[in-house]
N, C-alpha and C positions, 0 to 999 in steps of 0.2 A: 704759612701765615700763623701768626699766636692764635691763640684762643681769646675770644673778649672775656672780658672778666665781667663777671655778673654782678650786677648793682639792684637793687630794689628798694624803690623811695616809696615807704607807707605816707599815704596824701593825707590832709588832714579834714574831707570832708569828699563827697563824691565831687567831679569833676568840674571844675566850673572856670574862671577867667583871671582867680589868681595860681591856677596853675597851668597860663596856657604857656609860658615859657620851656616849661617840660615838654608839654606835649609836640611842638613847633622843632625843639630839637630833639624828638625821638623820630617826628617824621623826617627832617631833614636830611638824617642819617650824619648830626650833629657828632651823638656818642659811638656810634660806630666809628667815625673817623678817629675818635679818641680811645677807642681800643675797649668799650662798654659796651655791655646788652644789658640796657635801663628797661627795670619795670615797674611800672608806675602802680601800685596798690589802694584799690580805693577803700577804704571802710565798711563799704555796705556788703563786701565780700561774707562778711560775717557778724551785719546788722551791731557793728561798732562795738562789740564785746571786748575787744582791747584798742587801746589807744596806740594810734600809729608810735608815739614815743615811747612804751612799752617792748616794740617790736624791734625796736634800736635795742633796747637794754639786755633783751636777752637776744639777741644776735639773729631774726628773722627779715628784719630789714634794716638795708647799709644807712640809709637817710628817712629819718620822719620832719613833716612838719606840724608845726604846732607853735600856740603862743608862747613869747620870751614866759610870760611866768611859770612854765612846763620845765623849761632849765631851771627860773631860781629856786623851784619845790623838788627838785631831782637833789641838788645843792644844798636844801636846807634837812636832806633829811637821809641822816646815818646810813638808812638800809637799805639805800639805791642806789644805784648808780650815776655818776656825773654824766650829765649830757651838757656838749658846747655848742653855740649856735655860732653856723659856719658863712652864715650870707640871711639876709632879709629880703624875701618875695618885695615888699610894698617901702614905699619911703615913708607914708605917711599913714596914718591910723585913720582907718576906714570906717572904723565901727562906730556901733551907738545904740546906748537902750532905745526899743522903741513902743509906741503903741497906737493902737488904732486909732485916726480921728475921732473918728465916732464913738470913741469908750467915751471921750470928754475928761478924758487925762491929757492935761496938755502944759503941764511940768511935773518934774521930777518927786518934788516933795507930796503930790499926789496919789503917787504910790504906796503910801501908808496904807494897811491895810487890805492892798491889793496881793494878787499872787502872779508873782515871776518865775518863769520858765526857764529856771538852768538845765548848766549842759551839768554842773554837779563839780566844779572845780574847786579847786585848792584857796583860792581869792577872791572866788568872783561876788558870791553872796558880798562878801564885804564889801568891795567895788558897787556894789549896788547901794547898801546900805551909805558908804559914804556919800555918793552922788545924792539920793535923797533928803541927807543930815548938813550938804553942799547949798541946796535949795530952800533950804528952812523947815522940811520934816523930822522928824523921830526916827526913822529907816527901820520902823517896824511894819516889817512884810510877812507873806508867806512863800517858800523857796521851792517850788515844785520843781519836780525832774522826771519828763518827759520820757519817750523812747528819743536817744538824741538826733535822727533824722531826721525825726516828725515835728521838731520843736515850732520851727514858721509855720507851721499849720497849724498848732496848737493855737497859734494867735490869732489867726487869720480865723478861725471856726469860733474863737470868743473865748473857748477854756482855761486862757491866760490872759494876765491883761497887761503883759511887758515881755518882753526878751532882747537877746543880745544879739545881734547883726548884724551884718556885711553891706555897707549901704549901696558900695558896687556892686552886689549882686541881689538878695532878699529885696536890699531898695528900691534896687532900676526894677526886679520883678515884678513891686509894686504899684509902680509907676505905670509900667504896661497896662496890670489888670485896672487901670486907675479906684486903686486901693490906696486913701489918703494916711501917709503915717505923721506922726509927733517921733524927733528927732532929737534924744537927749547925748549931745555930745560930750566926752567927756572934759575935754578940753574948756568947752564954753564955763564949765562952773570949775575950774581952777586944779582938774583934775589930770597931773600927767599921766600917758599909757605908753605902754613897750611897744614894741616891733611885734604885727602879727601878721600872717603866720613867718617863722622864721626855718632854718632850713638847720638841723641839730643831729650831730654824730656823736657817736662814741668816742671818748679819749682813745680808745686804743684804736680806732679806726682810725684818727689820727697820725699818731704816734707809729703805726704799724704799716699804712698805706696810705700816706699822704699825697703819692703822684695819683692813684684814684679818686682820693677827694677833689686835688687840684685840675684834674683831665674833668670830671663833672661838675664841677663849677667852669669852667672855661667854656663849654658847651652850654650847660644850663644858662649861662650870662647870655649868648649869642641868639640862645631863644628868645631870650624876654625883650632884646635890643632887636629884633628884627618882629617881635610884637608891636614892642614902642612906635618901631616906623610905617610899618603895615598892618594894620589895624582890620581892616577886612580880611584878608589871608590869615592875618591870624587866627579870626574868629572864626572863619571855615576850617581852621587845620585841625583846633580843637574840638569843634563841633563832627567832624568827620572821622577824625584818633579816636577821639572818647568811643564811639561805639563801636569801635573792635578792639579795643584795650580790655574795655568794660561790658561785655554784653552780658550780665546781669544786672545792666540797671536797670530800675524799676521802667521807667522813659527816659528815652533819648534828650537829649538837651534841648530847648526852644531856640530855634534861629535866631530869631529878632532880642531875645533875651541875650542870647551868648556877643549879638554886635552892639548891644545897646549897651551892656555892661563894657566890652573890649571899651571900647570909645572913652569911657570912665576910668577903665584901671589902667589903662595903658601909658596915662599922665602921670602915673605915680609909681612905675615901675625903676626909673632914673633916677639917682639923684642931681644935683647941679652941675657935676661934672660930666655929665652921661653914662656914670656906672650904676651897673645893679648889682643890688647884693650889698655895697656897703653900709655896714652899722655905726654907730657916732656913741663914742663911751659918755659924750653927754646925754642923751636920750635915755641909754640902759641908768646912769647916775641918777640924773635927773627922778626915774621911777623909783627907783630902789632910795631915795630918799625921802618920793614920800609914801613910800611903803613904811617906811622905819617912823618917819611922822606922827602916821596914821594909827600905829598899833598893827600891821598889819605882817608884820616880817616877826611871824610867832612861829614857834617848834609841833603844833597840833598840825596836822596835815585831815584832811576830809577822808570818811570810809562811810559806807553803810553798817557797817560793823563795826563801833571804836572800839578800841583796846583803850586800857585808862593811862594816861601819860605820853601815849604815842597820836590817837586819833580821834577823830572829832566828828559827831554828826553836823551837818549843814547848820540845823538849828541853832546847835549849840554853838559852834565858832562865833554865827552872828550874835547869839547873846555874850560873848567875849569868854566862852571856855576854851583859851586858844593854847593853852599851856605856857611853856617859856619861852621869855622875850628872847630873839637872835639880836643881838650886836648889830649894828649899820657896820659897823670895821670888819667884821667878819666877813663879810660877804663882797667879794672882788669881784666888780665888773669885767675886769682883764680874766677872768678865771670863768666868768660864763658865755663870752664872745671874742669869735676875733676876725680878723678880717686877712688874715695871714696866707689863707688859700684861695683867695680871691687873684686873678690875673691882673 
């Protein structure tokens, strides 16, 4: 018998309902029949000190996920590496700034003034800032950065008074605790978003093992379509993997959480054909145009430490020290996604 070839997918947050496709077909013994031994890598392993899409770059894990703008900032900048996103987790954009009812923030352009809880990315201050300048504010905030696991909680205890999140999952959590939140989509104020989280390899991993890409996505797809249809089983398979995959998580996953959330994502794992994973170069265009729009498709990349001409503190990108503007021509949708290893 061959030996399985070793795969290790860095997750892009600890374990939760947009990765129960993974886990469904690692219990299945989905990737074994595909000639894999998947391991699924949560972040907390190392309290999020590198980003799963980091662990692609330098060659510790075969697959990260993470959001579409993780590839166009790999893309936009000399001295990294290209990462391609190979399949899309969700069909549709789940997220949303949000805040507590009870702050008495109950639009966007009310956040003047206030302080948000980033995870500390490459666009997002901006993305914020444009949502509240969307609404009729200034998008003058404060951009705090959290420890990044802790960030819902930062909210939840009052330390913040916005963040970014997963309405399937933070949301229905909320729901539970009946915790009222204010829901700033970004869609509602004329705002398009990418594919998140998306599933992103190394060109050479491509290039160099493409029957392994295509053997894990053919499996990976068969989990999320036997999520789609068994929504119970699903929620038990992950809630019951998770805690011998991961036994250093802080807590086990909440039952009623993980089926309250399945019920919600599991309508959005398909698209209208009944495939997962397919991306639409309208979608990726569509952002990536009004990135370029917006002032937002700029050469300065975020650091806590800027270097002059290369990086930018938080503060300063959102005051527009973004460095040089990148071309809209420049930057090829077909060159950050594809759907070519999809079944």
């Amino acid at each position: 018998m061959a030996t399985a070839v070793p795969v290790i997918v860095a997750l892009d947050w600890t374990p939760n309902t947009n990765h129960t496709g993974f886990f469904v077909a690692k219990e299945k013994g989905w990737y074994e029949q595909e000639g894999l031994d998947v391991k699924l890598l949560s972040p907390h392993v190392d309290g999020y000190k590198k980003t799963p899409a980091s662990r692609v770059t330098d060659r510790t894990a075969t697959f990260a996920l993470a959001p579409s703008e993780t590839v166009l900032s790999n893309y936009t900048s000399p001295d990294r590496d290209n990462l391609v996103s190979v399949a899309t987790l969700l069909q549709d954009d789940l997220s949303a700034i949000v805040t507590l009812k009870s702050s008495g923030i109950s639009r966007p352009k009310e956040l003047d003034g206030k302080k948000y809880a980033s995870y500390g990315a490459r666009y997002e201050g901006r993305i914020v800032q444009a949502l509240i300048k969307a609404d009729g504010g200034k998008g003058d905030y404060a951009e705090d950065t959290p420890e990044k696991l802790g960030i819902w909680e930062t909210l939840l205890k009052g330390e913040a008074d916005a963040t970014w999140v997963f309405r399937g999952w933070e949301g229905v959590e909320a729901q539970l605790k009946g915790v009222e939140l204010n829901d700033f989509v970004l869609k509602d104020f004329g705002i398009p978003y990418g594919y998140s989280p998306v599933v992103v390899a190394h060109p050479d991993t491509l290039q160099n093992k493409p029957e392994v890409v295509r053997a894990f996505l053919r499996a990976t797809a068969k989990g999320f379509e036997y999520a789609y249809k068994n929504v119970e089983l699903a929620a038990s398979i992950l809630e019951d993997l998770s805690k011998k995959e991961e036994p250093g998580l802080e807590s086990p996953l909440d039952p009623s959480l993980v089926l309250a959330s399945q019920r919600v994502l599991s309508e959005h794992y398909l698209n209208a054909d009944g495939r997962w994973g397919i991306q639409s170069d309208k979608v990726w265009d569509t952002y990536l145009d009004w990135l370029s729009a917006e002032g937002l498709l700029t050469s300065a990349r975020q650091s806590r430490a800027p270097v002059e001409g290369v990086s930018a503190s938080l503060d300063d990108l959102r005051a527009g020290k973004v460095g040089e503007k990148i071309s809209r021509e420049s930057v090829k949708s077909a060159e950050l996604f594809t759907n070519e290893y999809l079944g």
